[in-house]
Structure formats: C-alpha cells, structure tokens
Backbone bond lengths (Angstrom), bond angles and torsions (degrees), N, CA, C in turn:
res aa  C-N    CA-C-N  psi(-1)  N-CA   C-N-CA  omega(-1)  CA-C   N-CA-C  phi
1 X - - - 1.464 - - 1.524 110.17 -
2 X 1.420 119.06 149.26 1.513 117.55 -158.27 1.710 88.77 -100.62
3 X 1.140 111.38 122.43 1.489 131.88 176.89 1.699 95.57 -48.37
4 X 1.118 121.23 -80.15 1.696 111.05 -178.23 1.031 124.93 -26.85
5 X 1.821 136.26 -45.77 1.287 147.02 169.47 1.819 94.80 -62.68
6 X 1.187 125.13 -57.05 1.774 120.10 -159.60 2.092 88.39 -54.64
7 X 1.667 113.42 -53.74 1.374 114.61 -174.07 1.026 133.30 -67.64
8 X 1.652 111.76 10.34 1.553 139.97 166.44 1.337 118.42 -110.72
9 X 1.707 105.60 -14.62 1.620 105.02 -174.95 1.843 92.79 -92.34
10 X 1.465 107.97 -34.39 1.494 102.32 -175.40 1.516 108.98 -69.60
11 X 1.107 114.46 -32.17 1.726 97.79 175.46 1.442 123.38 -56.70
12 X 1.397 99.24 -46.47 1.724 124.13 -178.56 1.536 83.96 -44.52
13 X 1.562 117.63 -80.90 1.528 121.88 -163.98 1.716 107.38 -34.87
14 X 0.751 93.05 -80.70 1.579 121.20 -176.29 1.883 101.85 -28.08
15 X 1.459 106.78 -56.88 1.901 107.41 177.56 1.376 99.78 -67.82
16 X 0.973 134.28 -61.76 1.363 160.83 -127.24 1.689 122.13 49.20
17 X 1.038 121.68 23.34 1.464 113.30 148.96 2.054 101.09 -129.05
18 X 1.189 91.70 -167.26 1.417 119.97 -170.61 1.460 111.80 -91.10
19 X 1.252 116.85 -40.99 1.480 129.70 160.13 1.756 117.93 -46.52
20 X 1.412 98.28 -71.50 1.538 97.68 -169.93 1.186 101.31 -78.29
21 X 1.162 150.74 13.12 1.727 155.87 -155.62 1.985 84.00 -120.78
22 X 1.276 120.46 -64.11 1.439 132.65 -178.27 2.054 93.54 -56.66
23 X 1.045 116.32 -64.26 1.891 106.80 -176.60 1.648 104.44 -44.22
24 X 1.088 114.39 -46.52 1.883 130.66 -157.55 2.181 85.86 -60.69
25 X 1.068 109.68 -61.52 1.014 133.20 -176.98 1.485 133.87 -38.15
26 X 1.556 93.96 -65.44 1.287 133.37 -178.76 1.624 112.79 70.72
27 X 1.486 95.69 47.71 1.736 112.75 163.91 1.679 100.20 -114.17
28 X 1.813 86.59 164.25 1.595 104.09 165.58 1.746 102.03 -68.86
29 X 1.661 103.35 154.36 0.635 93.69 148.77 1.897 152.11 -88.10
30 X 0.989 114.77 35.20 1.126 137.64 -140.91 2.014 92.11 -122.84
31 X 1.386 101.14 -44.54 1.317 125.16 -169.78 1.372 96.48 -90.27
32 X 0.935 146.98 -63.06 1.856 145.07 145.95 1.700 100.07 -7.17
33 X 1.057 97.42 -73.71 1.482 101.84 -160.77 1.872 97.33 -60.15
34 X 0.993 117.33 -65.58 1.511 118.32 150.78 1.998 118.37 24.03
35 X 1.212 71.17 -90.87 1.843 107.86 -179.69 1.292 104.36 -68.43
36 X 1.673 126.29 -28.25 1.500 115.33 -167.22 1.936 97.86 -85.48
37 X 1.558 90.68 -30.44 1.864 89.84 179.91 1.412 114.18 -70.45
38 X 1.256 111.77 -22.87 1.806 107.39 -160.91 1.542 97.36 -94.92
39 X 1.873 112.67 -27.85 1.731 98.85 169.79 2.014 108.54 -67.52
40 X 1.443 128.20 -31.59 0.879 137.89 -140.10 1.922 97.70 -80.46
41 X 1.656 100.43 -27.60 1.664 111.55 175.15 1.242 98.89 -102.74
42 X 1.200 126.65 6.70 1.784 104.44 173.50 1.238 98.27 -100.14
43 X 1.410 126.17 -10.69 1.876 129.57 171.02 1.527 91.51 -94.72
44 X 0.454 133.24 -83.86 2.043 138.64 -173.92 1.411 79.76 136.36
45 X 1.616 147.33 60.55 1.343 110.91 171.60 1.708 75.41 -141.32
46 X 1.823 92.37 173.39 1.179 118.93 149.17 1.509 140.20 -56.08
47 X 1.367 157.41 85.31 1.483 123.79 176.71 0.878 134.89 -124.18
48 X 1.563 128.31 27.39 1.469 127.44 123.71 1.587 104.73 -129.98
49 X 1.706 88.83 161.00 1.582 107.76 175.62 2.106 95.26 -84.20
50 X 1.478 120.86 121.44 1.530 108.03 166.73 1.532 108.09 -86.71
51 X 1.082 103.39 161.07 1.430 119.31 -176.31 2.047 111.61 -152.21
52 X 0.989 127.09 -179.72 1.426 127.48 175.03 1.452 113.24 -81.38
53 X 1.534 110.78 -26.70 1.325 104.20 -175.00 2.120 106.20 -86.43
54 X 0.952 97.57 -25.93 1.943 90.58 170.61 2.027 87.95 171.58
55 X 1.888 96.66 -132.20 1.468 101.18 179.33 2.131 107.77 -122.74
56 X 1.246 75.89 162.52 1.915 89.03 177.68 1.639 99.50 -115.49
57 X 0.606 124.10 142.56 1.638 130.15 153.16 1.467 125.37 -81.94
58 X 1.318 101.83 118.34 1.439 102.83 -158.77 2.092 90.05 -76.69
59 X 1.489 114.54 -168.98 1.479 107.77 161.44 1.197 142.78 -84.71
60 X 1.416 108.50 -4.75 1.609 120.72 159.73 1.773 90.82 -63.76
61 X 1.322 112.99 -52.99 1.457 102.16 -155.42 1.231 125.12 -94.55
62 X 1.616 111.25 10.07 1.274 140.38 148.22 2.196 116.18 -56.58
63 X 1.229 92.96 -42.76 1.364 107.00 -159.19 1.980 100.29 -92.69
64 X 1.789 106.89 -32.47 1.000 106.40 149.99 1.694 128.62 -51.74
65 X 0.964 98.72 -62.07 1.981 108.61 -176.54 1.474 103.31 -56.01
66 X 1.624 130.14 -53.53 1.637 115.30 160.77 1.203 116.87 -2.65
67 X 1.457 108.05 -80.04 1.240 144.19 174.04 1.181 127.04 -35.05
68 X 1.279 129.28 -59.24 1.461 131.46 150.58 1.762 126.94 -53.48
69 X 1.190 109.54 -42.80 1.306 111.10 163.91 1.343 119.07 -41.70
70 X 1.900 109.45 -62.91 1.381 91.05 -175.91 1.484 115.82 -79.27
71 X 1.465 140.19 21.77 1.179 148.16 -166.22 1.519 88.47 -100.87
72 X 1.039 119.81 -59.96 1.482 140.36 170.73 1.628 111.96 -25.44
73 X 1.509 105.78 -78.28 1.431 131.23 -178.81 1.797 110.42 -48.96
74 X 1.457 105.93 -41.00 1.440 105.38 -166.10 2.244 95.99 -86.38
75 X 1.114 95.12 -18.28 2.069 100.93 177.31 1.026 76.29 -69.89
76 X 1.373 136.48 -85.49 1.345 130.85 -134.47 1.640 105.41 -50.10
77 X 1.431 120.50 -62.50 1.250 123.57 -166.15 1.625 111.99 -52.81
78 X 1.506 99.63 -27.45 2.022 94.18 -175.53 1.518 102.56 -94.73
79 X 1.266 113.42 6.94 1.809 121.62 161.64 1.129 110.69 -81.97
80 X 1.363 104.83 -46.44 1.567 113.29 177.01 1.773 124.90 -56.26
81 X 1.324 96.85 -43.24 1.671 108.24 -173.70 1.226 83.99 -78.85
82 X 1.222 141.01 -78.58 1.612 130.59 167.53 1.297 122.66 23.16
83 X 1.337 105.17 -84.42 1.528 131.00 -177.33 1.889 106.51 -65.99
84 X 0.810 90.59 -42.78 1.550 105.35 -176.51 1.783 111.78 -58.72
85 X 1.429 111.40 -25.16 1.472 127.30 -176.08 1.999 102.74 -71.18
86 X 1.413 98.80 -24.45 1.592 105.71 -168.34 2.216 93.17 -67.92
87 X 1.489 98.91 -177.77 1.035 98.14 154.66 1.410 135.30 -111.91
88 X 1.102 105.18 -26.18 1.834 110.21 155.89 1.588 111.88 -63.28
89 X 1.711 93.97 155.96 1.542 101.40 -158.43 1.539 79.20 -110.11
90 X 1.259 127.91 145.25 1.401 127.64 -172.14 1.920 103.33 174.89
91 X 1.471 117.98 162.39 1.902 103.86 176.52 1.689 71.85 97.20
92 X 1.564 62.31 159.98 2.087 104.86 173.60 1.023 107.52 -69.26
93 X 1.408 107.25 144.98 1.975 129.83 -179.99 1.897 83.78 -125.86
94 X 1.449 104.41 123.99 1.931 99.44 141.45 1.100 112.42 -111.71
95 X 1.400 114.60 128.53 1.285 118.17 -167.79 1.565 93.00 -126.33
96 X 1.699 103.05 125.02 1.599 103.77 179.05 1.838 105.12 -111.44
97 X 1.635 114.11 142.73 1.412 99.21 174.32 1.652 78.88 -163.39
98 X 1.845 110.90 171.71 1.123 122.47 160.47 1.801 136.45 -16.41
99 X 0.563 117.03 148.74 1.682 100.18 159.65 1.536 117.75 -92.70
100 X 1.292 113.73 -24.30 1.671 103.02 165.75 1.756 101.30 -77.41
101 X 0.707 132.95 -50.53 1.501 125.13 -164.31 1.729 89.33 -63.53
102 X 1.283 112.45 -67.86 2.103 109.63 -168.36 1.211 112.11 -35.67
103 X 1.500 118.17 -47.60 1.510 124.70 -160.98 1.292 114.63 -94.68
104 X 1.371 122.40 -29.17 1.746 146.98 160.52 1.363 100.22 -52.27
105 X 1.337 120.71 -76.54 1.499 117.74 -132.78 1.539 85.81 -135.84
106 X 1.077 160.77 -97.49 1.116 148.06 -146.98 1.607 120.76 -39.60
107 X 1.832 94.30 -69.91 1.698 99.22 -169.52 1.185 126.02 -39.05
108 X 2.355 115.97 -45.73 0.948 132.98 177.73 1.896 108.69 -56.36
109 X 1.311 109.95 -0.58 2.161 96.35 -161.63 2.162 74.37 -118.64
110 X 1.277 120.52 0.53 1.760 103.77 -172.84 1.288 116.26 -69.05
111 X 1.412 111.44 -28.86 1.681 98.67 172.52 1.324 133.22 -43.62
112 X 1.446 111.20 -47.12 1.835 124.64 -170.35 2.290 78.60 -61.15
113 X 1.262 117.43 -56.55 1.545 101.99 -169.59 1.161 102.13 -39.56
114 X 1.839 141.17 -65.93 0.888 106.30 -112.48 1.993 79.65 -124.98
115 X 1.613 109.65 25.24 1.428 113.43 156.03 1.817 98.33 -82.82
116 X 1.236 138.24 -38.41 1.017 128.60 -176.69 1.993 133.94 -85.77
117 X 1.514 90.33 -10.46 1.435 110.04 168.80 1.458 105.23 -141.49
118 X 1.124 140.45 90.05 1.853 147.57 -171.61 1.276 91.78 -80.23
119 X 1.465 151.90 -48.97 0.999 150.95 -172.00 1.574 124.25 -55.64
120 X 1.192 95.31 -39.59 1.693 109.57 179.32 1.811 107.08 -49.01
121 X 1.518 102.08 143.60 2.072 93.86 160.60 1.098 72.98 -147.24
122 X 1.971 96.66 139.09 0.974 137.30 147.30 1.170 145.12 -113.98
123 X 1.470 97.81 139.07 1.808 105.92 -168.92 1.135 116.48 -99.71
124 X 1.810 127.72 102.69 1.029 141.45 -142.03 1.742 96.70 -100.08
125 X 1.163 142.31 107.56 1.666 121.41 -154.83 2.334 78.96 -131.63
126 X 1.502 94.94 105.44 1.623 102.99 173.18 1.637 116.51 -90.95
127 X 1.460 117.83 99.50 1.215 90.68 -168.77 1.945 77.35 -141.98
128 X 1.438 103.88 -174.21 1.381 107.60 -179.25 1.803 121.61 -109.73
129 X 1.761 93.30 -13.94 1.299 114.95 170.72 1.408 103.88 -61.07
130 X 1.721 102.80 151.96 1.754 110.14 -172.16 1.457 93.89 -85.95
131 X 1.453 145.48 118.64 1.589 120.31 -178.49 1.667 103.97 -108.42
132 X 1.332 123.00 163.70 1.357 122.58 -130.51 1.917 75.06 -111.76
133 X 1.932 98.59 118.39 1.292 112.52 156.62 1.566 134.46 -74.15
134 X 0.714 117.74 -33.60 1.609 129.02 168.66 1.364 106.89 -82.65
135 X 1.450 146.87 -8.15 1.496 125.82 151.72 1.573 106.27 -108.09
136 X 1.394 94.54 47.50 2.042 103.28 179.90 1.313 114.11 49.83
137 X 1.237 137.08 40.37 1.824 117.27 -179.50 1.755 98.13 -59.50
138 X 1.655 80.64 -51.32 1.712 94.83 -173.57 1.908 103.37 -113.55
139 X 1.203 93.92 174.94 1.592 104.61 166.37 1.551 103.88 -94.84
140 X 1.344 129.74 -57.84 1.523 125.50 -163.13 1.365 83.52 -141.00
141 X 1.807 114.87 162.52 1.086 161.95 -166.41 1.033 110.59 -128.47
142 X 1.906 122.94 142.24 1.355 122.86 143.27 1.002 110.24 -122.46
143 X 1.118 128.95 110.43 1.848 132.15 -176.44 1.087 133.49 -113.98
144 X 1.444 130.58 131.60 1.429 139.72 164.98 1.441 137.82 -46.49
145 X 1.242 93.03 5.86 1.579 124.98 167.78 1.710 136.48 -173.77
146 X 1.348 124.82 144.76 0.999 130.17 -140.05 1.914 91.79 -62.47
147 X 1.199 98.46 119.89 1.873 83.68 166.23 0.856 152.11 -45.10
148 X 1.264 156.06 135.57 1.269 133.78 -152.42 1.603 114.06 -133.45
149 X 1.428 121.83 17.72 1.094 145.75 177.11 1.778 103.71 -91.16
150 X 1.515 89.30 136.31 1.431 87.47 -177.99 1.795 118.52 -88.40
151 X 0.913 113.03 -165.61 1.768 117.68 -178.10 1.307 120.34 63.00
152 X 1.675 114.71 1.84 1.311 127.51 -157.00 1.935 110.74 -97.37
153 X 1.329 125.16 110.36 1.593 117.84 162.80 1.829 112.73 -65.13
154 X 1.433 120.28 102.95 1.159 137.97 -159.66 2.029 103.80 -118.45
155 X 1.641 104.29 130.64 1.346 103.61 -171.57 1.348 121.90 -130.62
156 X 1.302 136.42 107.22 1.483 117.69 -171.21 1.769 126.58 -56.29
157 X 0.902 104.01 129.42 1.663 91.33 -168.89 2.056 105.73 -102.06
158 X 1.753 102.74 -45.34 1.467 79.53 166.33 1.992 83.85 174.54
159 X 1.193 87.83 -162.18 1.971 77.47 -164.74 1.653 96.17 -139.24
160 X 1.841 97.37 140.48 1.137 104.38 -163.74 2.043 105.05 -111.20
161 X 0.864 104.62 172.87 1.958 113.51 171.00 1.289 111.42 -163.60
162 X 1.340 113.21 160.39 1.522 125.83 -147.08 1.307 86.02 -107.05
163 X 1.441 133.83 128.94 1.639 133.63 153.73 1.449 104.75 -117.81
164 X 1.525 103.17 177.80 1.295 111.22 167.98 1.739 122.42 -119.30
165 X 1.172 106.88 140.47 1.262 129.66 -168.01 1.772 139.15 -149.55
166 X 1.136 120.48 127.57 1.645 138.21 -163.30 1.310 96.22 -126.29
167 X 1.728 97.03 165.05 1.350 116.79 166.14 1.588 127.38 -81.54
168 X 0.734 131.59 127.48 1.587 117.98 153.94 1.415 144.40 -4.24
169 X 1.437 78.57 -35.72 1.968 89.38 176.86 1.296 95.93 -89.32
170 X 1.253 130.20 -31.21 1.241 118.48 -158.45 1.612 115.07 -81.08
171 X 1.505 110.34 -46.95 0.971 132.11 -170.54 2.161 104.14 -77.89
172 X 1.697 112.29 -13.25 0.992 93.61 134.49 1.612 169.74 -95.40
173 X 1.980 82.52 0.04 1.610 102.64 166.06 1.290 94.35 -85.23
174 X 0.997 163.67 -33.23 1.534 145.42 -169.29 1.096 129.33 -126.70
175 X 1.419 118.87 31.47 1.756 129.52 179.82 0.934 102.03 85.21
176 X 1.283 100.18 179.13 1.814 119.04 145.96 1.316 116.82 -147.49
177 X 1.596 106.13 139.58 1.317 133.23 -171.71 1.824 108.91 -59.93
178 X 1.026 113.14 131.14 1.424 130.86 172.16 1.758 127.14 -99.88
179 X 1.594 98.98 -23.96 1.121 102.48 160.75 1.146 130.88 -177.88
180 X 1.147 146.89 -174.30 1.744 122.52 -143.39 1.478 109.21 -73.98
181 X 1.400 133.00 -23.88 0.998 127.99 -143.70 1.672 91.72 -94.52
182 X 1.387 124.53 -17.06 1.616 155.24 -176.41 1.634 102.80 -58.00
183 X 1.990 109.30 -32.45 1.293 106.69 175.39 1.607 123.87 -43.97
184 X 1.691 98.06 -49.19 1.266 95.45 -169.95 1.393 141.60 -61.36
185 X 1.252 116.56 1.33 1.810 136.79 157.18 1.636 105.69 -98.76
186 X 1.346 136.46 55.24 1.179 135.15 -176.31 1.418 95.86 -162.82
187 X 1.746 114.55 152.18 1.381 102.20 157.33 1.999 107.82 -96.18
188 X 1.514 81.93 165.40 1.361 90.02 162.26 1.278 130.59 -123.64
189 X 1.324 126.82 150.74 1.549 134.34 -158.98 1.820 112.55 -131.27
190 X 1.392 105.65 94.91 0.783 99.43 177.95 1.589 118.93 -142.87
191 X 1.798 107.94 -179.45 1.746 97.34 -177.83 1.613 107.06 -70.30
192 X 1.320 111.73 168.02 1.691 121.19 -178.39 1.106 117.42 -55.89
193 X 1.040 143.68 121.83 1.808 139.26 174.50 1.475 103.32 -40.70
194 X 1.572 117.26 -26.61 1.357 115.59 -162.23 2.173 105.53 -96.52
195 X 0.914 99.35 -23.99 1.473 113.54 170.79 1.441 113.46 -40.47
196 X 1.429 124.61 136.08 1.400 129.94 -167.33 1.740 90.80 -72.29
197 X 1.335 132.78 148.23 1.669 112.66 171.98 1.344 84.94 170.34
198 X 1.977 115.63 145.22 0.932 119.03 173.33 1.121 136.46 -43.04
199 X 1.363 153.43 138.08 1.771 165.73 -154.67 1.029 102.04 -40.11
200 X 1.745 100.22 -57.24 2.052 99.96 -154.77 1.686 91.39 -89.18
201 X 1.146 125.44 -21.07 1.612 96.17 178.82 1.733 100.59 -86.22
202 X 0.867 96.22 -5.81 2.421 89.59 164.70 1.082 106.53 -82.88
203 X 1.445 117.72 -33.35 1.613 106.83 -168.19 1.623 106.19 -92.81
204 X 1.214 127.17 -3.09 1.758 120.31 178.98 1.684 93.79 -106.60
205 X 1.797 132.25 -17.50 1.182 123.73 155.19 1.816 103.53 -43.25
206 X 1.396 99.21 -83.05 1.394 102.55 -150.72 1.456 112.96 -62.16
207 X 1.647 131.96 6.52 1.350 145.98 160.54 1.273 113.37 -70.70
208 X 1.697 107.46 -44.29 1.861 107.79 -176.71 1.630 90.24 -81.79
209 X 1.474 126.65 -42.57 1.653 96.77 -176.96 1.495 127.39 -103.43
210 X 1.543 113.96 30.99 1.075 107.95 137.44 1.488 131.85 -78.61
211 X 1.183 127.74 0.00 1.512 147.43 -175.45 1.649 95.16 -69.88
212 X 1.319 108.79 167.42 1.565 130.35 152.32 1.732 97.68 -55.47
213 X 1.269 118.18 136.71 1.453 121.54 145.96 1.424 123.34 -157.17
214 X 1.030 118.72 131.38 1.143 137.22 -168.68 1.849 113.53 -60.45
215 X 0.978 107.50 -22.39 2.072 123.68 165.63 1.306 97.96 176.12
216 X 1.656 105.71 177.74 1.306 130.23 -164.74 1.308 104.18 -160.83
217 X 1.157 117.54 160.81 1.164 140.87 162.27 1.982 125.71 -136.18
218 X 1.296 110.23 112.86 1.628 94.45 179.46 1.772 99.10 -134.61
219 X 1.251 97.56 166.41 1.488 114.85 -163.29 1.610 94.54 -170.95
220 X 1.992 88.98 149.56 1.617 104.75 -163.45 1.121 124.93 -68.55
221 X 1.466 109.82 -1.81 1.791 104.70 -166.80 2.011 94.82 -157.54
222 X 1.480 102.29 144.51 1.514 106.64 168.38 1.356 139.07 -39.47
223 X 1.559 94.65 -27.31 1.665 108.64 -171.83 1.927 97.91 -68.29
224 X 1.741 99.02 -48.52 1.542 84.82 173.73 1.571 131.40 -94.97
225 X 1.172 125.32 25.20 0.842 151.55 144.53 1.582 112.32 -56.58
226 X 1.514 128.46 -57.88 1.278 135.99 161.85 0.831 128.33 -36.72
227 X 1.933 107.74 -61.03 1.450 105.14 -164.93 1.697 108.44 -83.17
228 X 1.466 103.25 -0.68 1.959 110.40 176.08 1.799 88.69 -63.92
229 X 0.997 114.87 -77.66 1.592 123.97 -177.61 1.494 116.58 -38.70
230 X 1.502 113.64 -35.52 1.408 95.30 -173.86 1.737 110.35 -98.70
231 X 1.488 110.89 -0.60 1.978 94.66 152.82 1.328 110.70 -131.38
232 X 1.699 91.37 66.25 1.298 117.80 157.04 1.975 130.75 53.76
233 X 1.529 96.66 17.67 1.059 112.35 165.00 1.721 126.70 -41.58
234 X 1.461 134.88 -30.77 1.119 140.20 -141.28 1.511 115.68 164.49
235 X 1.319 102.50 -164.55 1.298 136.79 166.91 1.751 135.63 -113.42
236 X 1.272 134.43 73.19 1.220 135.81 -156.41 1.290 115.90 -116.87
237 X 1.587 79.92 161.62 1.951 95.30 -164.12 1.607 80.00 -107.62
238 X 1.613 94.07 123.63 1.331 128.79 168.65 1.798 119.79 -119.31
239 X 1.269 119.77 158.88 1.409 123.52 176.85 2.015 105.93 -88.59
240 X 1.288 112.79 115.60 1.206 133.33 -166.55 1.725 115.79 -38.74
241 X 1.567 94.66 -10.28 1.469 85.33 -177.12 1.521 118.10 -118.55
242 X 1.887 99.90 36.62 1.563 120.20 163.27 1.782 114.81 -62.27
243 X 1.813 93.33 -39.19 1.702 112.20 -157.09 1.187 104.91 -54.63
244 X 1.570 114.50 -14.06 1.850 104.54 -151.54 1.831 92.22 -93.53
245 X 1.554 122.72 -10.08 1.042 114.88 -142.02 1.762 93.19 -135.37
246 X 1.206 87.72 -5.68 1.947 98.71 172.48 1.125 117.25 -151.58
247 X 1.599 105.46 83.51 1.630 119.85 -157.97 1.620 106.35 -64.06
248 X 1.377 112.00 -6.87 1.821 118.83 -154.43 2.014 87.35 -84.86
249 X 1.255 87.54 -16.07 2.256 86.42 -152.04 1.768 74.94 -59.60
250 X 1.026 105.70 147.31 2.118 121.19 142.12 1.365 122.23 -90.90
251 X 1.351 110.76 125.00 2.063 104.92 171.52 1.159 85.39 -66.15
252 X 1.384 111.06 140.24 1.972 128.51 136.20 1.523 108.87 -92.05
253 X 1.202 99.44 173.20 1.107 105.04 170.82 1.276 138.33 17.22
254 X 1.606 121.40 55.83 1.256 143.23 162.98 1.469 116.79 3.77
255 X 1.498 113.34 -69.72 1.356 113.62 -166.81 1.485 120.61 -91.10
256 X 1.818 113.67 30.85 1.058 125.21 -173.67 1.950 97.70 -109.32
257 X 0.837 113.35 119.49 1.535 99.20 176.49 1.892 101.86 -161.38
258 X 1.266 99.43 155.00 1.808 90.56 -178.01 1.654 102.72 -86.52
259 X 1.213 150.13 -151.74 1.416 151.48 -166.03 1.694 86.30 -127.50
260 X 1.709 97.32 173.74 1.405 111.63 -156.63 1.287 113.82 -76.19
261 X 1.419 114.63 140.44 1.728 123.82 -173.05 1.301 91.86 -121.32
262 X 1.826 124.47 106.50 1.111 140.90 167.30 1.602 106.42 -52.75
263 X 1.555 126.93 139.40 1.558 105.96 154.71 1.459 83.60 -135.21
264 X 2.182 87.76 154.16 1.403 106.62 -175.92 1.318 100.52 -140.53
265 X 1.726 98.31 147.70 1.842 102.73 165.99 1.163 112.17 -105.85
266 X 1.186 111.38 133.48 1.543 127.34 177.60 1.440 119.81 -128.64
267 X 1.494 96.66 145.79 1.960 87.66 170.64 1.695 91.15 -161.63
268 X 1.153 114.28 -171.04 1.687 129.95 -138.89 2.158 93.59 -81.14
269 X 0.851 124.86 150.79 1.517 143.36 171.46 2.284 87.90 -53.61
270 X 1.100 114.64 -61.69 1.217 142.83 -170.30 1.991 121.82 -38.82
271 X 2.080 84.51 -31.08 1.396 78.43 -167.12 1.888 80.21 -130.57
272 X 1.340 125.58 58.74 1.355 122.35 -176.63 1.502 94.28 -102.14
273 X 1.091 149.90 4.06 1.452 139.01 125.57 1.218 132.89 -80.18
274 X 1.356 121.57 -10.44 1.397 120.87 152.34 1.364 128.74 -22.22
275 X 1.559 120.16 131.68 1.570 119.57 -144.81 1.958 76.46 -103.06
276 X 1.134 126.00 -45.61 1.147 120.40 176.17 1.378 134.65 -65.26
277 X 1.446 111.44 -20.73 1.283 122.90 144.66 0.947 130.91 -60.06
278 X 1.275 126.03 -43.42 1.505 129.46 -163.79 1.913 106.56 -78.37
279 X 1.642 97.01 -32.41 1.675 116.02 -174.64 1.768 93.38 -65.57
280 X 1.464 116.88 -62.61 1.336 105.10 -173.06 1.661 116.05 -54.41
281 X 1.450 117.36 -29.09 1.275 95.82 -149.98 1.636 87.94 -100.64
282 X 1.047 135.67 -6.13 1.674 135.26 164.41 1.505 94.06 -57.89
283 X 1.556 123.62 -69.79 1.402 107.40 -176.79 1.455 127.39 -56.09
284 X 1.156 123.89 -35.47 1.490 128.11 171.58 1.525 98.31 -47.46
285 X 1.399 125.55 -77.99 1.390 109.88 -175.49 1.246 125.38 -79.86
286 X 1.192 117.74 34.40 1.936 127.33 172.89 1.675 78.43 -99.61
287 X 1.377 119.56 -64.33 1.768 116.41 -164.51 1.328 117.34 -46.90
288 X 1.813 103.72 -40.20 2.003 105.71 174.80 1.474 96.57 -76.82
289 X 1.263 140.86 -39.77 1.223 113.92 174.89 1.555 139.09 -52.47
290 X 1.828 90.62 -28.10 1.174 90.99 174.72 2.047 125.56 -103.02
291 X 1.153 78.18 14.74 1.792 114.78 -176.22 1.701 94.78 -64.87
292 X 2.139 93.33 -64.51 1.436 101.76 -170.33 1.481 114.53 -59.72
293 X 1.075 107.82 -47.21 1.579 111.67 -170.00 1.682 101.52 -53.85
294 X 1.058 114.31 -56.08 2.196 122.91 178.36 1.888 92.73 -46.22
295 X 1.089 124.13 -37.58 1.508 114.14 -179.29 1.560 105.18 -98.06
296 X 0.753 142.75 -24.81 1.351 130.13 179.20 1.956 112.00 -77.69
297 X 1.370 92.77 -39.68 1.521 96.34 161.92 1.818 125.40 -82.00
C-alpha cells in the first residue's frame, strides 16, 4: 500500500469528512477524494459509508485506521527523538491533565515556560479521561492519581484537598458560617455529583449535600465552580491550590476538607531523555516549589 494514499486515508479518518481532511493537508478536495478512491480499489474494499452529514468508517476501514494510527504514533515518536537529539528545546509538547488543575493552576504559571523556551507549542488537551501514554495519546500527564499504567517514568509533585471558600462580599451580605451545621442558611457551589472527579472530592460532595441546604449550585468542572464563587454566588468546594492565585477567595470552615488527592507527572519510559520533557517537567516542579513556599509564607 502506497504510504501517501494510507497518510491521506488517516486524515480523512481522523476529520471525518473530505473537506477538513483536504484544509489539514492542504489538498483540493477533489484530490482527497482522488486518493481515497484509488486506495479503496487497490484493497477491493469499502472504507467509508458517505452520508450528508460527513464520513463513517465502514470495518474494513475501521481496521485500516488501527493501522494507521499506530503507523502514525511510532513516526511521531522517531520525530520526536529526532528533534530531541538537537540542543534547543523547541517542537510540540501534548500535555494531558484535568481541566480544573490545566485551567486553575497550570495555564495561568505557562508564560515563565514559554519566556524561557518561545519555540516550544503546546498542546494543552483538558479532559478527565485517563488517555493512554505509552501508545502516544499524549506525551506527559498530570494526574490526580498515581498511574497505574506500566512503562511509565511517574513523579509526585505535591498533594491537593477540597475546602470551602467565598468572597468577602459575599460572606458579608450573608454571614459566615462557623460550623457545619451553619451550611444550611448558605448556598452551596459545587462540581456535579455526576462529573468524572477524584473519590474523596465525590465523597465530601455528596456529605455536604446530603445536609439541609437552603440552595445550591453545581456545574461540571472546577473552573465553573470558581467563577460561581468569585461573583459571589455562594459557598464552594474548591481544590486548595485556587487560594494562592485568588487572594479575594476566604477559607470557611477550616476543619471541613476532603482527604488527600495525590497529583503526578508522568510520561512514557521511551521519551525520558527528551529535552522537551525534561524542560516541561523542571518547570512544573520549579512552580510547586514555588507554590509551597507562597503557602508556607
């Protein structure tokens, strides 16, 4: 099979129409379609069903795309070591982590990265799904728990817990609570019971709302969870290492907190000389280092 047609059938797969597969490319589409017919008779098969809304992959062309992926995954990595042989640190980083941690705490500390490497782009991918490091989804990880995938160089960076916290303004139109039972004249703001999210912050959710409460507020991810709290919507359970970066939030209720949420960076056995690896993950723990010191003082 002629590699150019397979690296035209994986785009096709991969967009799923002919259009955005032809932009990715920078062919007509006309010429896409081209290449997708002449691979499609050099198999005698089908590989997609068309339709009005874009393409399907039939199962020949299911079993094709497998196939290209990992053809894909293993280029990328000997591009990667490639690049990695230079001495400037520069090329794509995918970096997969939470969306409260990416959008919280990382994105806001990326500048100092990318004042010290401008060259670098990174692909910041926030999702809650675990995505698989050793068949490349991503290059490195930051996770809410220790990984459990093997082949992986994995690092503790520092440990997080869920408290609760308001603004000032808020908590001076409506008191402030002294102790748990204090919730129930307050709202609360928190992520969805139904939201993918570590154990102990589900299990101290569904503790504060099994209580009496007077309203609530919940939403799928931390980031909005925040911005409920920061114009003064409530009372919300946030991950402890908002405070350093939104001096306005107030702790309540001190002795309310969920138990410890390990986070770790990890990335593949494969790319542990990686010059771009090694650059991100020095800064990641220069920022918790300098995380701890902003809380200890």
């Amino acid at each position: 099979m002629d590699w150019d047609k397979l690296r035209i059938f994986h785009a096709v797969a991969d967009a799923g129409s002919l259009t955005h597969a032809g932009d990715v490319l920078k062919l007509s589409q006309s010429a896409v379609s081209r290449q997708i017919r002449a691979l499609e008779e050099g198999l005698d098969s089908i590989l997609f069903h068309r339709h009005a809304r874009g393409l399907i992959l039939t199962e020949q062309g299911e079993l094709l795309f497998e196939a290209t992926k990992t053809m894909t995954r293993t280029l990328e990595s000997a591009a990667a070591r490639i690049r990695d042989a230079e001495d400037e640190v520069f090329g794509e980083l995918r970096v997969t982590t939470t969306t409260g941690f990416g959008t919280l705490f990382l994105a806001p500390r990326l500048p100092s990265l990318y004042a010290q490497y401008p060259d670098l782009k990174i692909d910041l991918m926030l999702e809650e799904r675990v995505l698989d490091l050793p068949m490349r989804e991503a290059d490195v990880a930051i996770r809410m728990k220790e990984p459990s995938q093997a082949d992986l160089i994995r690092k503790r960076l520092m440990t997080v817990n869920m408290r609760l916290y308001a603004t000032a303004e808020y908590l001076r139109a409506n008191g402030t609570p002294t102790k748990l039972d204090d919730l129930a004249d307050f709202r609360l703001i928190s992520q969805n019971i139904t939201s993918t999210q570590v154990s102990v912050g589900a299990q101290l959710i569904r503790e504060l709302n099994a209580r009496p409460l007077r309203s609530s507020f919940t939403v799928n991810n931390y980031f909005g969870v925040l911005q409920a709290v920061l114009n003064h919507l409530g009372i919300g359970l946030l991950p402890d290492y908002v405070s350093e970066d939104f001096p306005e939030l107030v702790h309540v209720l001190p002795d309310v907190a969920s138990g410890d949420i390990p986070v770790y960076l990890a990335y593949p056995e494969e790319l542990r000389h990686s010059r771009r690896i090694g650059a991100f993950r020095d800064f990641v723990v220069e920022e918790i280092v300098a995380y701890r010191r902003a809380r200890q003082l």
